[in-house]
C-alpha positions in Angstrom: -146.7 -32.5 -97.1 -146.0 -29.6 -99.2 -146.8 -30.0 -102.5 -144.4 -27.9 -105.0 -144.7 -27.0 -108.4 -142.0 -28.8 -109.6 -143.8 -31.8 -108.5 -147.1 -31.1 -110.1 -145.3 -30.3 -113.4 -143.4 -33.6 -113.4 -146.8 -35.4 -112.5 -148.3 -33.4 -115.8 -145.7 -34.8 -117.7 -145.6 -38.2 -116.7 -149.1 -38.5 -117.5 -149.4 -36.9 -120.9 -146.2 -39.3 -121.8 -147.6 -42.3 -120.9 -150.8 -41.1 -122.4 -149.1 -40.2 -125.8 -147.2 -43.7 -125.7 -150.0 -45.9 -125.8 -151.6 -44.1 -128.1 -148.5 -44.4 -130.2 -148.1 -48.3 -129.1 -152.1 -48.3 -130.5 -151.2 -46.3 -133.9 -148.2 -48.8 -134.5 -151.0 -51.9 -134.0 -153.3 -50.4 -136.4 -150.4 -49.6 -139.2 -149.0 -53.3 -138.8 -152.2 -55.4 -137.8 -150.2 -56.8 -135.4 -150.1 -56.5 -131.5 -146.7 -58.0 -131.3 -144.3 -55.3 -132.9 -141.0 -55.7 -130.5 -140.3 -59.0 -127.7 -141.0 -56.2 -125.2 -144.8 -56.2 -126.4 -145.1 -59.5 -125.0 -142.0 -61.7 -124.5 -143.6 -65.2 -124.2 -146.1 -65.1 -127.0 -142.8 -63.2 -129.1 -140.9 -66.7 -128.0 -143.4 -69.0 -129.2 -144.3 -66.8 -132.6 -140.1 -66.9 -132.8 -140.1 -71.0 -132.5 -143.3 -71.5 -134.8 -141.4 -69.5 -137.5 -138.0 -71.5 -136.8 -140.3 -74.7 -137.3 -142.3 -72.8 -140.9 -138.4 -72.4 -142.0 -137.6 -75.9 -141.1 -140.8 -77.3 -142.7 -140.4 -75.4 -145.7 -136.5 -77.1 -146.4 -138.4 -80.6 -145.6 -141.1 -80.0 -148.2 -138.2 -79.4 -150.8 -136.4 -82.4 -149.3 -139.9 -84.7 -150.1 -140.4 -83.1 -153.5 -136.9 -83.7 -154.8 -137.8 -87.5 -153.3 -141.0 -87.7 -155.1 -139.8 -86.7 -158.3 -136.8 -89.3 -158.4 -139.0 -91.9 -157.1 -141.7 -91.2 -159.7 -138.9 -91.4 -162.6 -137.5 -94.5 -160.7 -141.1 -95.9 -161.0 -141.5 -95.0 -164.8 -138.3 -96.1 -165.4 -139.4 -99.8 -163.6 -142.8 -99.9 -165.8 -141.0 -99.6 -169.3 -138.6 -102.6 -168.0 -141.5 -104.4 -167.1 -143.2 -104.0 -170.4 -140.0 -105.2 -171.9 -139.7 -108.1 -170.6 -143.1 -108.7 -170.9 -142.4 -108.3 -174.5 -139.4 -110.5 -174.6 -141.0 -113.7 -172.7 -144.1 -113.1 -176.1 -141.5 -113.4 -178.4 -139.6 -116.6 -176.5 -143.1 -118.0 -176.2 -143.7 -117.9 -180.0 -140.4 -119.1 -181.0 -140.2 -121.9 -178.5 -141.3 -124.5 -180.8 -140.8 -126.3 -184.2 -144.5 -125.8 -185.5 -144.4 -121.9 -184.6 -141.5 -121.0 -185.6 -138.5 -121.7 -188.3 -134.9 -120.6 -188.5 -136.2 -117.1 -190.8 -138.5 -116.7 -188.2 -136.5 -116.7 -185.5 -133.3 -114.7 -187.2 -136.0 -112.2 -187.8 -137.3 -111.7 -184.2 -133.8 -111.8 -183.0 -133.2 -108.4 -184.5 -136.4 -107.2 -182.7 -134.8 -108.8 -179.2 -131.4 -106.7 -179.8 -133.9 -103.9 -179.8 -135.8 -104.7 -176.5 -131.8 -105.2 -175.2 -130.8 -101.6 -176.4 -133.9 -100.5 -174.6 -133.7 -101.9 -171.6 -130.0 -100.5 -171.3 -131.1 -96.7 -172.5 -134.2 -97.0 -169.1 -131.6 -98.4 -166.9 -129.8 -95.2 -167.7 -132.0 -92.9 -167.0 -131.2 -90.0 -165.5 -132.8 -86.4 -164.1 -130.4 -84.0 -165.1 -126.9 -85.0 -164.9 -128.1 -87.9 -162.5 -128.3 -91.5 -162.9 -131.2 -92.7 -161.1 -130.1 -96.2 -160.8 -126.5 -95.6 -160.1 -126.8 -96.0 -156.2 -123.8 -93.2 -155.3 -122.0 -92.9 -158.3 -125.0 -90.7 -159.9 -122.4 -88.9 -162.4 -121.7 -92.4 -164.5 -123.9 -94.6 -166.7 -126.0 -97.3 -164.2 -125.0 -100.1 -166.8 -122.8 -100.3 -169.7 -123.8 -100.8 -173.1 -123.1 -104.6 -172.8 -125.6 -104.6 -169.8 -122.7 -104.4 -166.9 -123.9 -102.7 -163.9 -121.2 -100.5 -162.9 -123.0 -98.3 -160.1 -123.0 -99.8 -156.2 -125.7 -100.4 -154.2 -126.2 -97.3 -152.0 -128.7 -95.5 -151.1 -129.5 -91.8 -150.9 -131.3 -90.9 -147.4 -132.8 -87.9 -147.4 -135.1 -86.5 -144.3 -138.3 -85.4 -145.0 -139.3 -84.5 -141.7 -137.7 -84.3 -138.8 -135.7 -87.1 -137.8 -137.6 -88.9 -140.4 -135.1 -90.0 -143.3 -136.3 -92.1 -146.2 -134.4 -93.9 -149.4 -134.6 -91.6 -152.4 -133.2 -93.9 -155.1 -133.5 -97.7 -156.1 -130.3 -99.2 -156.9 -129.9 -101.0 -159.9 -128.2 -104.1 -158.3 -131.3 -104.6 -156.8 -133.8 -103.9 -159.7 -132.4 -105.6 -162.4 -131.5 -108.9 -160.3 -133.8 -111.3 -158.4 -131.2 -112.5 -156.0 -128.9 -109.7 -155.6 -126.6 -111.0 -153.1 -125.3 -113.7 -155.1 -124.5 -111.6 -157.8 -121.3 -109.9 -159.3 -120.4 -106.9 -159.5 -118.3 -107.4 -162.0 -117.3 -110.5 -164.4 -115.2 -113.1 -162.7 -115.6 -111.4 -159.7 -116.6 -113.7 -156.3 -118.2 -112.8 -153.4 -118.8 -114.7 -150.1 -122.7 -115.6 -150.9 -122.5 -117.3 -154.1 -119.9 -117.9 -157.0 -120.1 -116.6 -161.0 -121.3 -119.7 -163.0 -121.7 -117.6 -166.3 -121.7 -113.7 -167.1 -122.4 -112.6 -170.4 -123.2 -109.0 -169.7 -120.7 -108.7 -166.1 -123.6 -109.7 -163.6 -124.5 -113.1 -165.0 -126.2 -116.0 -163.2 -125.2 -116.9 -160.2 -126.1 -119.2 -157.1 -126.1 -118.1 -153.9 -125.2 -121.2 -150.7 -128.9 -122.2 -150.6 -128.7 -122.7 -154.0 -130.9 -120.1 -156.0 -129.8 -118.8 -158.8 -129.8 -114.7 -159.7 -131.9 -113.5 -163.0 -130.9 -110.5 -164.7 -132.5 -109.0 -166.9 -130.0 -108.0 -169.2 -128.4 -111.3 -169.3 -131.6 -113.2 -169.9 -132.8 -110.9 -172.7 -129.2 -111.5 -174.3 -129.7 -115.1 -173.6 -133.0 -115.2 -175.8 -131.3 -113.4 -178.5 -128.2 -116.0 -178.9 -131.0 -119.0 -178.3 -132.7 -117.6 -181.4 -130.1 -116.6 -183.5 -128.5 -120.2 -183.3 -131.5 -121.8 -183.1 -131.2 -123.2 -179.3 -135.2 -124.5 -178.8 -134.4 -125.1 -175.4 -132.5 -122.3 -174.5 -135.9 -120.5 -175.8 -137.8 -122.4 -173.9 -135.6 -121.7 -170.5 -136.0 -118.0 -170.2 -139.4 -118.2 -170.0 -139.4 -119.0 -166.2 -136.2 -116.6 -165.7 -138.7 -113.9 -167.6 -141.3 -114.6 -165.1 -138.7 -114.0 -162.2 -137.5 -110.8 -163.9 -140.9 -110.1 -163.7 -141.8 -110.9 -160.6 -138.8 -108.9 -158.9 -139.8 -105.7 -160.8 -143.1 -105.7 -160.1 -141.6 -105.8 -156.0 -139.4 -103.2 -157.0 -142.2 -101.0 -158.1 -144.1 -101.7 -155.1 -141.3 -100.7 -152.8 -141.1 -97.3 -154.7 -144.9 -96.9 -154.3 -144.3 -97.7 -150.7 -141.9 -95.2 -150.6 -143.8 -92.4 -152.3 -146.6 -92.8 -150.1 -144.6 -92.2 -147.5 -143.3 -89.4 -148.6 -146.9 -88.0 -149.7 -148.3 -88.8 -146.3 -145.1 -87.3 -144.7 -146.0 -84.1 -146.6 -149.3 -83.9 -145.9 -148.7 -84.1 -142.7 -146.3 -81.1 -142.6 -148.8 -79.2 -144.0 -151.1 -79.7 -141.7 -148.6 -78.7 -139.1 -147.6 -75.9 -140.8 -151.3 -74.4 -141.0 -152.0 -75.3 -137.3 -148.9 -73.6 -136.4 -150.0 -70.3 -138.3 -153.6 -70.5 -137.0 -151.6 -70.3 -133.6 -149.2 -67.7 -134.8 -152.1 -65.7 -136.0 -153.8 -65.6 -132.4 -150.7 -64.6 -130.7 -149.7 -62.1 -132.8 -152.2 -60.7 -134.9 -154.1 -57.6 -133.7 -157.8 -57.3 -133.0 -158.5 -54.3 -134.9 -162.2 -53.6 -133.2 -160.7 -53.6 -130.2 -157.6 -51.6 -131.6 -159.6 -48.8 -132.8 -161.9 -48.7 -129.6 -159.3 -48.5 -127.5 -157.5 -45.6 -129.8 -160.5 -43.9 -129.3 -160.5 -44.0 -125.8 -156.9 -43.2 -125.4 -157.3 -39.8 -127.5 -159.7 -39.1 -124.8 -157.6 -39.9 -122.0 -154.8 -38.0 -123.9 -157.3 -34.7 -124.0 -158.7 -34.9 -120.8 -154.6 -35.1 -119.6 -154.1 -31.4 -121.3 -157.5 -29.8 -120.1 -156.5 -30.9 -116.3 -153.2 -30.0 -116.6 -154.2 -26.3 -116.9 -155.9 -26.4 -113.5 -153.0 -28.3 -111.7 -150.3 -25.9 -112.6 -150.6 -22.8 -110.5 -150.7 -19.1 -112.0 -147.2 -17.8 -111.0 -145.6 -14.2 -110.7 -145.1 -13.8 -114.3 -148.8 -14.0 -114.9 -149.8 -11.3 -112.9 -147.6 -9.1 -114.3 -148.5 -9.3 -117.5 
């Protein structure tokens, strides 16, 4: 087969291209530290970095997600505390004044004024917001959870938020369920009646309540207004009768706090595992994608020889022609 010197010029050229684009392929992985520059470099490890960094974006919104969580849980669990220590507060005082030989009518006038206290209180923690929020509001975050008689006027829903995926968890404690120990039987609003239980008496819109089996609902609101009224008219009794309802309050809150702590160690544990995935996923991403520079330079090296030895030889392939005899 004849050779011709078209063909050997087109096999010099080929080779010193191919020569002068790895060695440019090797240049760009020693500028960016990566080996993966274009899909082209190596479409399935390009797929999988592409996916890893779909799943970093994803991660990163869910982190934010659990934060946001964690902060209005922590308030909600603050906010629970300080109406335990209330309470707390108010069953000492009805334990004091609950008889004749601790107490007298000054006495109990005077503590009375220290009740309306705990009441005002109890009302401005109920309230408590982060930002324009009302933590205890269930959806209606932009009003007051309860009035300043002690009415709850929020609704009982609860704010899902997903803090992984597919993984959705209650960011908010209503208030219908904090501030009442049977809140199925209670009212949502004064002579209101629902199907488990009817109003016996509402001074602050909640009231107490029974439910069919026959339980009755504590608030807290109503039963710190309750002590005030006993002591200001002097009711002995009625004094003496909050002090189990105080231990009910109690005893609900303290469940309240420990579904929030359930809930916020969920979320930590959610988070912690997202960050694990997150730094497996860029251990990954790093072996896929990132360039071994030993190896980079070596082979640049080796390629600049290549490229070299591609000119000398070229000279020797290529035939003198006409023109250089002539000269």
């Amino acid at each position: 087969m004849r050779v011709t010197e078209r063909t050997n010029f087109d096999t010099v050229r080929d080779s010193i291209q191919r020569s002068k684009q790895r060695m440019e392929n090797l240049q760009m992985q020693s500028s960016t530290l990566k080996k993966i520059n274009t899909p082209s470099d190596d479409p399935v490890s390009s797929a999988k970095v592409l996916e890893m960094r779909t799943e970093k974006v994803n991660n990163d919104q869910f982190q934010g997600n659990a934060k946001m969580a964690q902060m209005v849980l922590q308030n909600t669990d603050h906010a629970l505390s300080e109406l335990s220590d209330i309470v707390v507060r108010a069953k000492e005082i009805a334990l004091g004044q609950s008889s004749k030989a601790s107490s007298n009518e000054n006495t109990r006038l005077g503590v009375a004024e220290e009740v309306t206290q705990l009441f005002q209180q109890a009302v401005a923690t109920a309230n408590r917001r982060i930002g324009e929020k009302y933590i205890f509001a269930g959806f209606k975050t932009d009003k007051p959870a309860v009035d300043p008689e002690g009415r709850y006027m929020g609704d009982d829903g609860q704010q899902m938020v997903e803090i992984a995926k597919d993984v959705f968890i209650s960011s908010n404690l209503p208030g219908i369920e904090a501030f009442n120990t049977n809140p199925k039987s209670s009212s949502d609003a004064p002579g209101v009646y629902n199907s488990s239980g009817r109003t016996l008496a509402s001074s602050t819109g909640l009231g107490m309540t029974l439910d069919q089996s026959g339980r009755d609902n504590v608030n807290v609101f109503d039963e710190i207004q309750n002590l005030r009224i006993s002591l200001l008219t002097g009711d002995l009794d009625g004094i003496r009768n909050t002090l189990d309802r105080f231990d009910q309050a109690q005893g609900k809150l303290i469940a309240a706090r420990a579904k929030v702590g359930s809930r916020l160690q969920g979320v930590e544990s959610t988070s912690q595992a997202i960050e694990r995935h997150n730094l497996t996923n860029a251990q990954l991403s790093s072996a896929l994608e990132d360039a071994d520079m030993s190896q980079v330079v070596s082979d640049l090296a080796k390629e600049e020889t290549v490229y070299k030895s591609a000119l000398a030889s070229s000279q020797k392939l290529i035939q003198p022609t006409l023109l250089d005899f002539l000269k």
